[in-house]
C-alpha positions as CSV (number, residue, x, y, z in Angstrom):
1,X,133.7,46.5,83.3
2,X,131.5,46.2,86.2
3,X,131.7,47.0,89.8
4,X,129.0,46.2,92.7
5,X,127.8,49.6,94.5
6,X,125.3,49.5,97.5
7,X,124.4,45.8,95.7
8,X,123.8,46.9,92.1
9,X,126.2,45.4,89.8
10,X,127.0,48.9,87.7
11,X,128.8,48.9,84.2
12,X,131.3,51.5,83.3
13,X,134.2,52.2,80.9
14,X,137.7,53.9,81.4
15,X,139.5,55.3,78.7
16,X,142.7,56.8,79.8
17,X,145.4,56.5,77.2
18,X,146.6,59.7,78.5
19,X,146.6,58.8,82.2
20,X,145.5,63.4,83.4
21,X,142.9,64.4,85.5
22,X,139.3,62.5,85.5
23,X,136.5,63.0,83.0
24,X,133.2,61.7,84.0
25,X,130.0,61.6,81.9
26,X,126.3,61.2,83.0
27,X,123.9,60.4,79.9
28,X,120.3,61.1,79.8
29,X,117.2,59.2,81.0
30,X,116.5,56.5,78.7
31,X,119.7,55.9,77.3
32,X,123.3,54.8,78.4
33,X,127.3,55.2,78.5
34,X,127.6,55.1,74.6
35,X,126.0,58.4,74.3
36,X,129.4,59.8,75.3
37,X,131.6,57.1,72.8
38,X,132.4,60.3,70.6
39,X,133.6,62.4,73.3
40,X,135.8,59.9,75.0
41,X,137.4,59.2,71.6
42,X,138.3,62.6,71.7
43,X,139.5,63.7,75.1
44,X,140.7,60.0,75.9
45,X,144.1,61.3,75.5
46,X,144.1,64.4,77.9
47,X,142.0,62.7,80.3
48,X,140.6,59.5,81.9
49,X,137.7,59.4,80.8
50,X,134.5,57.6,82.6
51,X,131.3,56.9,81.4
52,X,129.2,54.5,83.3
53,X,125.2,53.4,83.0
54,X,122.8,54.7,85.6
55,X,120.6,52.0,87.9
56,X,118.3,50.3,85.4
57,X,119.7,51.2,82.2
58,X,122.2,49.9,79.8
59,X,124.1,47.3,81.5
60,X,123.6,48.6,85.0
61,X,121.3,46.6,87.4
62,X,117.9,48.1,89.1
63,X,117.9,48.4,92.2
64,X,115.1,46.9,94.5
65,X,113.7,50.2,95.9
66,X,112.8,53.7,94.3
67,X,115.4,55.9,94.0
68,X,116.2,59.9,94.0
69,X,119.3,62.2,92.0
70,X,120.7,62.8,95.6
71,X,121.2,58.5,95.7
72,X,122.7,58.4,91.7
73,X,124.7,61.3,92.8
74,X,126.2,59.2,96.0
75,X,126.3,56.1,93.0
76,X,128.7,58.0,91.7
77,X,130.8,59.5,94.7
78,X,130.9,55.3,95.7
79,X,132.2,54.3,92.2
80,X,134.6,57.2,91.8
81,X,135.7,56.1,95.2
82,X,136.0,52.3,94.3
83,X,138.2,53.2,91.1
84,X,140.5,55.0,92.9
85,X,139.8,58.8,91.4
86,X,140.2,61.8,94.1
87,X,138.6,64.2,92.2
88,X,136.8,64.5,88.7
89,X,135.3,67.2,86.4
90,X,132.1,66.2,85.8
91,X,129.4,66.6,82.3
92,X,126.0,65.3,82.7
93,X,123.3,65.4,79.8
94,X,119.8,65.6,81.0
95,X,118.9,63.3,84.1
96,X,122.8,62.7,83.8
97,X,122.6,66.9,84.4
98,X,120.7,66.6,87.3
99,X,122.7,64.1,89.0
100,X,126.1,66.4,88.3
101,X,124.5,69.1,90.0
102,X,123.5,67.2,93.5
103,X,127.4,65.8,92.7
104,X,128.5,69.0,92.8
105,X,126.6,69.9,95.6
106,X,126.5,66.9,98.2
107,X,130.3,65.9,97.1
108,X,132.2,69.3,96.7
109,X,135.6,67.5,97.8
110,X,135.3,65.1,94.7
111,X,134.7,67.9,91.5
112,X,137.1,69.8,90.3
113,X,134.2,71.0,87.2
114,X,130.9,71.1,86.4
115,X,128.8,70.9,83.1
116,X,125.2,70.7,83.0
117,X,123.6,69.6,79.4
118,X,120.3,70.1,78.6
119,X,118.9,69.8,82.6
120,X,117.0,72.5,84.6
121,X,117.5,73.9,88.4
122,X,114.7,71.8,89.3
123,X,111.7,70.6,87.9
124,X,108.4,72.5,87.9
125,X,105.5,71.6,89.9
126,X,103.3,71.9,86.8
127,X,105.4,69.4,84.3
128,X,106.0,67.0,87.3
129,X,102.7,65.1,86.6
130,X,104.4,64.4,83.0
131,X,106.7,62.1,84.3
132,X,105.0,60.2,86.2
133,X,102.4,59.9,83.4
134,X,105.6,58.6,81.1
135,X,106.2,55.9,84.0
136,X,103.1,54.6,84.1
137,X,102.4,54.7,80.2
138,X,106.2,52.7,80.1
139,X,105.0,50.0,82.8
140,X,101.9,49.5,80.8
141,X,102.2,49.7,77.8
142,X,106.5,48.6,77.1
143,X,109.2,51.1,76.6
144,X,108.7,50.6,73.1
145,X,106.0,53.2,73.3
146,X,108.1,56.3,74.0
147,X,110.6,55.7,71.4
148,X,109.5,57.5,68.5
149,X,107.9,60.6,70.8
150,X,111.3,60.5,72.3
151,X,113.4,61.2,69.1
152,X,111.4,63.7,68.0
153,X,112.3,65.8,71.4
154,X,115.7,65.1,71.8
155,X,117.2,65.2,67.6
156,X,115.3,68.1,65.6
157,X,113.4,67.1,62.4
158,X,116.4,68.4,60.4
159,X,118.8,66.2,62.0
160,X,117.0,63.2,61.6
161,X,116.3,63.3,58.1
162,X,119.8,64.2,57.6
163,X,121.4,61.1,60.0
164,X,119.1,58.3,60.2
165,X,121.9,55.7,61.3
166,X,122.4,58.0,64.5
167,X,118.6,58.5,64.7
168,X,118.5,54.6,64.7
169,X,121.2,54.0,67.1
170,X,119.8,56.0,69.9
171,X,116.4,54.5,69.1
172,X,117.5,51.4,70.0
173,X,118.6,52.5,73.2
174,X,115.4,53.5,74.4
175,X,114.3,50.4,72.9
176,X,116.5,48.5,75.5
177,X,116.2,50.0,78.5
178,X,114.1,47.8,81.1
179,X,110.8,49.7,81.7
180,X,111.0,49.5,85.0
181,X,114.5,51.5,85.2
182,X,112.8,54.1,82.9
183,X,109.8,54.2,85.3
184,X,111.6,54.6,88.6
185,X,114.8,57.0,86.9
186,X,111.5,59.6,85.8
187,X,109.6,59.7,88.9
188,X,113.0,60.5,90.4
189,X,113.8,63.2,87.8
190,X,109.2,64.4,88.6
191,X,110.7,64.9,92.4
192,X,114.3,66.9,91.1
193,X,114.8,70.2,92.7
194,X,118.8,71.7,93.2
195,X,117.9,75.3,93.8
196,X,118.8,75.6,97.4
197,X,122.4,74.1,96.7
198,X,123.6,75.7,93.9
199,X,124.7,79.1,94.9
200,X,127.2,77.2,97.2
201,X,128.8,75.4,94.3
202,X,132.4,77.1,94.2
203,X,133.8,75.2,91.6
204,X,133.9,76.1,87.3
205,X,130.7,75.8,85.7
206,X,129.4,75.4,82.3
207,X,126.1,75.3,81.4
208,X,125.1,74.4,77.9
209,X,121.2,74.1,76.3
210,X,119.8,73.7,73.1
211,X,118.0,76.3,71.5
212,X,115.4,74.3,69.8
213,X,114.8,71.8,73.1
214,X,111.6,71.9,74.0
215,X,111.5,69.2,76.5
216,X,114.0,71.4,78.5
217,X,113.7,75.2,77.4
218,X,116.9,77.0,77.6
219,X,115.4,79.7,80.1
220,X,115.3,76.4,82.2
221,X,119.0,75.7,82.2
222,X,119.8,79.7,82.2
223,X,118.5,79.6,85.9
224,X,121.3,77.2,86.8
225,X,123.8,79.7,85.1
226,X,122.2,82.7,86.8
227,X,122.2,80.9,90.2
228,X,126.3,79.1,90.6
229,X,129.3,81.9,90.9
230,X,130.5,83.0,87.6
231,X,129.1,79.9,85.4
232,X,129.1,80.5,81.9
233,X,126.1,79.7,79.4
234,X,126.0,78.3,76.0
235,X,123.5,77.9,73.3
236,X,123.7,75.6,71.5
237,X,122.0,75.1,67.7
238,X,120.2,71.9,68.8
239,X,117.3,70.4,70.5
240,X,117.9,68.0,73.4
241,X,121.0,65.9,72.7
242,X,123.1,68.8,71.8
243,X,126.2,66.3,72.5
244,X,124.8,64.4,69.6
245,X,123.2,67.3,67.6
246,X,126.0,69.6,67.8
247,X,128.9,67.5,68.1
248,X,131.7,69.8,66.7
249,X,130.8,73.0,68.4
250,X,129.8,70.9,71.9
251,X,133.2,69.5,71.5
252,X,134.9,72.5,71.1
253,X,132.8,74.7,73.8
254,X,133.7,71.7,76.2
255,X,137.9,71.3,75.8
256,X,138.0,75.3,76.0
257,X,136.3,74.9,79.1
258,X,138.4,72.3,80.4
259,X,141.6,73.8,79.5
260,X,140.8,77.4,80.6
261,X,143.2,78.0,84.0
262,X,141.0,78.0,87.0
């Protein structure tokens, strides 16, 4: 399904066979809604379930200008308010973790949780010149030259020798995304930086990392744990895609979560 928000024409999927509260989920840079296709098989019958494509990927249009998490967070408060939802608990994987935590943040009114996956507090000034390296190696040379890099940070060696059809799937993801939705997503993500919100964020929060992610150490997700009233922290046995990696125990970790009273 598509919807037009601030002129982008924006893809999302509802699954909502149980018609309860609102389940969104944010994927990761480079990638897009099917990430999430496991988890909305599962909690498709407790919930209605969202997943949507952020500007420039999957199915989603970019948009003309350059971008920042506080505009794919307002993305999101726009769609949510187009489909009708008054509130939402929110899980965001990677970039999709930054944008939940300026959601949180910016749009209080519309969460009634938070997850963070595999996403820092901010990004440091050191590991900001990364990104906009990646954007500029993606504009010149194709998006087909971060895919096998990519896997290697986001699945650990393990799990790829043990699940080449997943391995292959999410390959062809990055494969897909337009470079120039890569490009302008990561120098958004190069200028990321929460801190100053998140001690205001009043509402449940679960953090979740993987142990073996390099691309996002643990310690880095820890801060946002350390920083929000009372969130809890998980660790996860997985590298970057711990929604992927991890399924079962993510799965798990996530309806206790939900289900626990306020």
């Amino acid at each position: 399904m598509q919807v037009n928000i601030k002129g982008i024409d924006t893809r999302y999927v509802l699954d909502n066979e149980g018609g309860g509260p609102w389940l969104t989920f944010i994927h990761q840079l480079a990638g897009d809604l099917s990430v999430w296709d496991q988890m909305a098989g599962y909690f498709r019958n407790s919930f209605t379930v969202m997943r949507y494509d952020l500007r420039g990927h999957g199915r989603t249009a970019l948009s003309p200008d350059a971008f920042t998490i506080d505009d794919l967070a307002d993305d999101l408060a726009e769609l949510l308010d187009r489909l009708g939802a008054p509130t939402t608990h929110v899980v965001g994987l990677s970039i999709g973790g930054m944008v939940a935590q300026k959601f949180a943040i910016n749009h209080a009114d519309k969460v009634d949780s938070l997850t963070v996956v595999g996403a820092p507090a901010y990004i440091r000034e050191q590991a900001r010149p990364a990104f906009a390296e990646r954007a500029a190696s993606v504009r010149e040379k194709g998006i087909g030259s971060i895919v096998e890099p990519t896997l290697e940070r986001w699945l650990t060696e393990g799990f790829r020798r043990a699940h080449p059809e997943v391995v292959e799937q999410i390959g062809e993801t990055i494969a897909h995304t337009p470079p120039e939705g890569f490009a302008r997503a990561a120098e958004a993500v190069s200028r990321f930086d929460a801190r100053s919100g998140l001690a205001s964020i009043a509402k449940r929060t679960l953090v979740i990392a993987g142990e073996a992610d390099n691309g996002t150490p643990h310690a880095e997700s820890r801060v946002i744990a350390d920083t929000v009233p009372g969130a809890q922290f998980e660790l996860l046995d997985a590298a970057h895609l711990s929604p992927v990696e991890a399924s079962q125990r993510f799965c798990a970790l996530l309806d206790a979560f939900l289900r626990s009273p306020a």
